[in-house]
N, C-alpha and C positions, 0 to 999 in steps of 0.2 A: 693259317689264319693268324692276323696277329693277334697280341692280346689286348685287353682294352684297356688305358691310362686307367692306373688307381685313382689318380683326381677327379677322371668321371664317372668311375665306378661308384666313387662317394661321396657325384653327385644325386646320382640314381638314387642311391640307397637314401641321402635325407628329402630328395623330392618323392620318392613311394613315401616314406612316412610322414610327410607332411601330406599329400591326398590319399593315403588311407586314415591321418587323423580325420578329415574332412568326413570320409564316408561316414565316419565311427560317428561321428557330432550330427549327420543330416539322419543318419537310420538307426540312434540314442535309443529312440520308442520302441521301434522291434529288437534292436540287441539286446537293452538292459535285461528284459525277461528272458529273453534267450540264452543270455550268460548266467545269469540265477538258475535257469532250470539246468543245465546243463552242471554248474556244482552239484545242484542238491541231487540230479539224478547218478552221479561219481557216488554221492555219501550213500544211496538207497541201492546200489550196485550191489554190496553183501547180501541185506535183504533179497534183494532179487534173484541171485544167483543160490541160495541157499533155500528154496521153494523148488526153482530150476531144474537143479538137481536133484528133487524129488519128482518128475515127471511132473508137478504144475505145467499147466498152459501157459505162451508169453502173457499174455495178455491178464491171466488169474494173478502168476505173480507180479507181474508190475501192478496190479490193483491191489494187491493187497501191501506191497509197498506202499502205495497211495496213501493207502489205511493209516498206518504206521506214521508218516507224517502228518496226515492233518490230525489224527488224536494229541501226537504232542505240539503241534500249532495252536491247536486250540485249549489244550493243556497251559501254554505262557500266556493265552489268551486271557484265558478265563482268571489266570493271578492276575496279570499286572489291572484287570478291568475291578478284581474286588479289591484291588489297591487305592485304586483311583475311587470307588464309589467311598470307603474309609473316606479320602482328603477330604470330595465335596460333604459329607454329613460334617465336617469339623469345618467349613467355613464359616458360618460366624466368628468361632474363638482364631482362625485366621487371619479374619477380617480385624477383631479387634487389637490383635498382637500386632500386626501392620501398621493400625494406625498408632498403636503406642511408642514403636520404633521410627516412624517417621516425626511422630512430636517429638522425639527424643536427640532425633537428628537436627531438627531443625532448630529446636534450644542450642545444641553446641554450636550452628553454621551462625545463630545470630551474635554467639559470644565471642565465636572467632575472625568477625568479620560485619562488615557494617552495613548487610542487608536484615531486614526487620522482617517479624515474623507475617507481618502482613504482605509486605514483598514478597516473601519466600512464597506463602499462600499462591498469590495473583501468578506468579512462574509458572506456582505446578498445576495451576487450575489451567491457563493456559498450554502448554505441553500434555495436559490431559486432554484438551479437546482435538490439539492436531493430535494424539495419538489414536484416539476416538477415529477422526479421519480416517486416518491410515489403513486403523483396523476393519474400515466399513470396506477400501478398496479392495483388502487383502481378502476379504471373504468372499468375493467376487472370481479370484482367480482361486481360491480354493475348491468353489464349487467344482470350477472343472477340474481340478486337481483330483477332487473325489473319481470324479468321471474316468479319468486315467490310471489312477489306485485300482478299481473296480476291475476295468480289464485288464490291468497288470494280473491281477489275483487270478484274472476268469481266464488268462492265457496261458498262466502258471501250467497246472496240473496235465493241460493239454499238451506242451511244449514237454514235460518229463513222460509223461506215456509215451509221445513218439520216439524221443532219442533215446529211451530205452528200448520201444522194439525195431528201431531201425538202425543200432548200436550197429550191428556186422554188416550192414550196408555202410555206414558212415564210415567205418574203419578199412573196408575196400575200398572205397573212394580216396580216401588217403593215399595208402599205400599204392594205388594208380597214380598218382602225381611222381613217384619217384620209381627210377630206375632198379631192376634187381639187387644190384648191386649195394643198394644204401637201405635195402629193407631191415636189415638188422640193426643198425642204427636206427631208423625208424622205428624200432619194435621199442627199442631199447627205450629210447626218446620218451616215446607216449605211457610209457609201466612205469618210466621215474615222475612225469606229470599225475600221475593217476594216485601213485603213493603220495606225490607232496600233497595235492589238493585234496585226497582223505585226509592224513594226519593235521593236515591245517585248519580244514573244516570242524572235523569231531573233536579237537582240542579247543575251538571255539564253542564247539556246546559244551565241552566239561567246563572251560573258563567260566561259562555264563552262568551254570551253576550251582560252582565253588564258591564265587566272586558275589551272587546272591546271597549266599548262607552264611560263608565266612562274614562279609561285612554287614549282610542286613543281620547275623546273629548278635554280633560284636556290639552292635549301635541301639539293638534292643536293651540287650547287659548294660550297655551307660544306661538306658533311661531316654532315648531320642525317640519320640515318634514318629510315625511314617519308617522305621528303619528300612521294614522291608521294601517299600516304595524308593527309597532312596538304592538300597541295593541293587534292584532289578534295572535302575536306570542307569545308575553309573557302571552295570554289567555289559548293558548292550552297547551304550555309548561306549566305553571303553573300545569295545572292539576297533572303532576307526582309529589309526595309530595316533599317538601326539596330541591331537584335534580333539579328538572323544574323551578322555580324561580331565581334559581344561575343563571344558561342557557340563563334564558330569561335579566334578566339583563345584561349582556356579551352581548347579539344580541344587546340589546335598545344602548348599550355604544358602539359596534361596527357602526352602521349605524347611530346614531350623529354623529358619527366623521368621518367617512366617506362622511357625507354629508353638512358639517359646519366645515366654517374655523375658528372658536372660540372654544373655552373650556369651556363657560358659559351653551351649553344647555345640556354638559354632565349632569353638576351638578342637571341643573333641568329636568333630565329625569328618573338622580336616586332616586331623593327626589319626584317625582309623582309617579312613582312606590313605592317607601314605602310608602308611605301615602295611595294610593290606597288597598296596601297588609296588609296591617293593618285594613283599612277598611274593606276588605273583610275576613280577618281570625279570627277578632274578633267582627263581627257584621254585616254581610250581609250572610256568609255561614252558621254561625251555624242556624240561623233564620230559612234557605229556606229549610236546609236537615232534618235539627232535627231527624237524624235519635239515634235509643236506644240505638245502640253499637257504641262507645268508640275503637279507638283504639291505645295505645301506639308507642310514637314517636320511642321507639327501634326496634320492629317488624314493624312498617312504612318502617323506613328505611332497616330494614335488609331484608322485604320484595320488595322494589322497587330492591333493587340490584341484589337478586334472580331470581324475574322476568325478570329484565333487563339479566343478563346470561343464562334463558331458554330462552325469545322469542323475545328481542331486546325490541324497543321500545312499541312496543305494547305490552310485559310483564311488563315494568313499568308502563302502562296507566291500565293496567288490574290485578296488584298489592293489591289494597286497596279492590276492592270490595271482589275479592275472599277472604281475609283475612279475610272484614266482613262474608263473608257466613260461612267459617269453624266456626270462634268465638260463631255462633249461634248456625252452631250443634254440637259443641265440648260443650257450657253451657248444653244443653236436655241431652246429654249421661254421664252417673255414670261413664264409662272407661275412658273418653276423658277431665274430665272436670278440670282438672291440664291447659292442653292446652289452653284451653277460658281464666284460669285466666293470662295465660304468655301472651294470645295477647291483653288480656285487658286494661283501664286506669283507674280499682279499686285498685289507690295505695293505701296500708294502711298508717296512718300518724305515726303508733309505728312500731316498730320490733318486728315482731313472735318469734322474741328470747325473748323476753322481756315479751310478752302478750301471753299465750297459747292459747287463744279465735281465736285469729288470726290465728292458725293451720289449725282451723276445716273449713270443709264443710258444713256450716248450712245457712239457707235461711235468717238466724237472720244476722247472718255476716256478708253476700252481699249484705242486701236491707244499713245496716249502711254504707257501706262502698261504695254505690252507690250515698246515699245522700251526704259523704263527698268530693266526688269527680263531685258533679252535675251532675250525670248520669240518666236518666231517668228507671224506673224501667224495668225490662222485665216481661213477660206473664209467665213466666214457674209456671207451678200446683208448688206444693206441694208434697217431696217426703215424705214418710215413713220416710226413714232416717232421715231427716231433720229435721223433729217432734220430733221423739227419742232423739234427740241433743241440741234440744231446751229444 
């Protein structure tokens, strides 16, 4: 039989991922939960297994795993909500410090420039009312918003009880797709996904935190109020890459100044958050994840937007890790393994225009070009090919 032209082999390959984006975009509403329970059911797998092992029922320990998470659900729950009741009892002195800084503003826009304060007035009264608008329409699709928040939640716990006790059925199914012969790579495959998506996950609850206490401690010590409210937001925002830290900077500068008739703690709320972000992205996160895959700031970002257009925020929160999952079984498969190196961060330091070596697919290649970029090695065997090449 012959073989089939690589030009249509990859045409195949970009038409499947253009109509399985499609599926991924029409069936967003039952994935996105399905993808959330399935991490958090990876992170509740120790728990689980450690009951297990003491003769627990499936069913006793995955419940008491259950346990286990919603006490700390309801744990961040119950902070970030005595956070938020603090803001509202301090809105009037909000209210008044608001309007002090917008009088404030609009004294320098009239001195710099030859709109009068009555003008300026009749603007924002105007823009008040179409936001007024906006806001009447927005709370319209909110309601239902709530409606689909609701059984997100109510589909949660159900969706992690099943795929944890239908875990060895799931993973037979698997390995029925593939031939004897690639079962060990198979095995292989699925225990590196299993380790990256814990270490990624539970390095995102210590991040969240660290990253509370360290900055909401820090912002206390100045003398900012709200610290800890500022902490817990720019914790969680944080997590979506790039995206989340603009965000959360904007909140920390909107609520100083909302809450302080000065301009001095804006300054030191921005300069504690870099200082903390710094800390944290080059010396307290790589430490805790140390996970093997890499992945480039291009596909980061072109991944968060993506997910952000299939599934809202919770596709930019659930952005990265999938990205690492594919990156791992796009390296194991001979068809796919162009992909792993696009969402990789093995940049080479020459031009493959330059260097032929840098063409090839060989295991010689990638382990160089792992150390140059302080990548930890991965597990994958040893293909035939590779040998050949070398």
């Amino acid at each position: 039989m012959n073989q089939m032209p690589l030009t249509v082999r990859r045409a195949i390959e970009v038409t499947g991922l253009f109509f399985l984006g499609w599926i991924i975009v029409l069936g967003r509403d039952l994935l996105a939960p399905l993808l959330v329970a399935f991490f958090i059911s990876i992170m509740l797998l120790p728990i689980y297994r450690f009951f297990h092992k003491r003769k627990f029922p499936d069913a006793v320990a995955i419940g008491i795993s259950l346990l286990v998470l919603i006490v700390i659900l309801a744990g961040i729950v119950w902070f970030f909500t005595s956070q938020m009741r603090i803001l509202i009892e301090d809105f009037p002195t909000i209210q008044k410090n608001v309007m002090k800084h917008l009088t404030t503003l609009s004294e320098w826009i009239g001195s710099k420039t030859p709109f009068s304060t009555e003008e300026q007035t009749s603007f924002v009264k105007e823009q008040s009312n179409n936001l007024f608008t906006y806001a009447g329409n927005l709370l319209g699709g909110v309601a239902g918003g709530v409606t689909g928040t609701l059984v997100f939640l109510g589909l949660l716990p159900i969706y992690i009880f099943l795929l944890l006790f239908y875990k060895n059925l799931l993973l037979r199914f698997i390995f029925l797709w593939f031939p004897r012969d690639q079962h060990e790579k198979v095995e292989e495959t699925l225990s590196e996904m299993q380790v990256i998506i814990k270490s990624y996950l539970f390095g995102l609850l210590i991040q969240i935190t660290y990253m509370t206490i360290l900055l909401g401690g820090l912002l206390m010590l100045i003398g900012i109020k709200h610290a800890l409210l500022i902490g817990i937001i720019f914790a969680f925002l944080n997590l979506i890459p790039y995206v989340g830290a603009l965000l959360g900077n904007i909140i920390g500068v909107l609520l100083t100044l909302s809450s302080s008739e000065e301009l001095w703690p804006v300054v030191a709320v921005l300069g504690t958050i870099a200082a903390v972000q710094f800390l944290d992205n080059n010396i307290l996160m790589p430490r805790i994840v140390g996970s093997k895959v890499k992945i480039n700031a291009l596909a980061t970002i072109v991944g968060v937007i993506v997910g952000g257009e299939i599934a809202g925020i919770t596709g930019m929160f659930l952005s990265l890790p999938v990205i690492a999952m594919l990156k791992v079984v796009f390296d194991r498969t001979e068809q796919f393994k162009q992909w792993g190196v696009l969402f990789g961060d093995e940049r080479p330091g020459l031009s493959p225009m330059a260097i032929p070596v840098l063409r090839w697919d060989t295991k010689a290649v990638r382990r160089q070009l792992e150390r140059e970029n302080d990548i930890e090695p991965t597990d994958a065997s040893d293909n035939p090919e590779d040998k050949k090449k070398e």
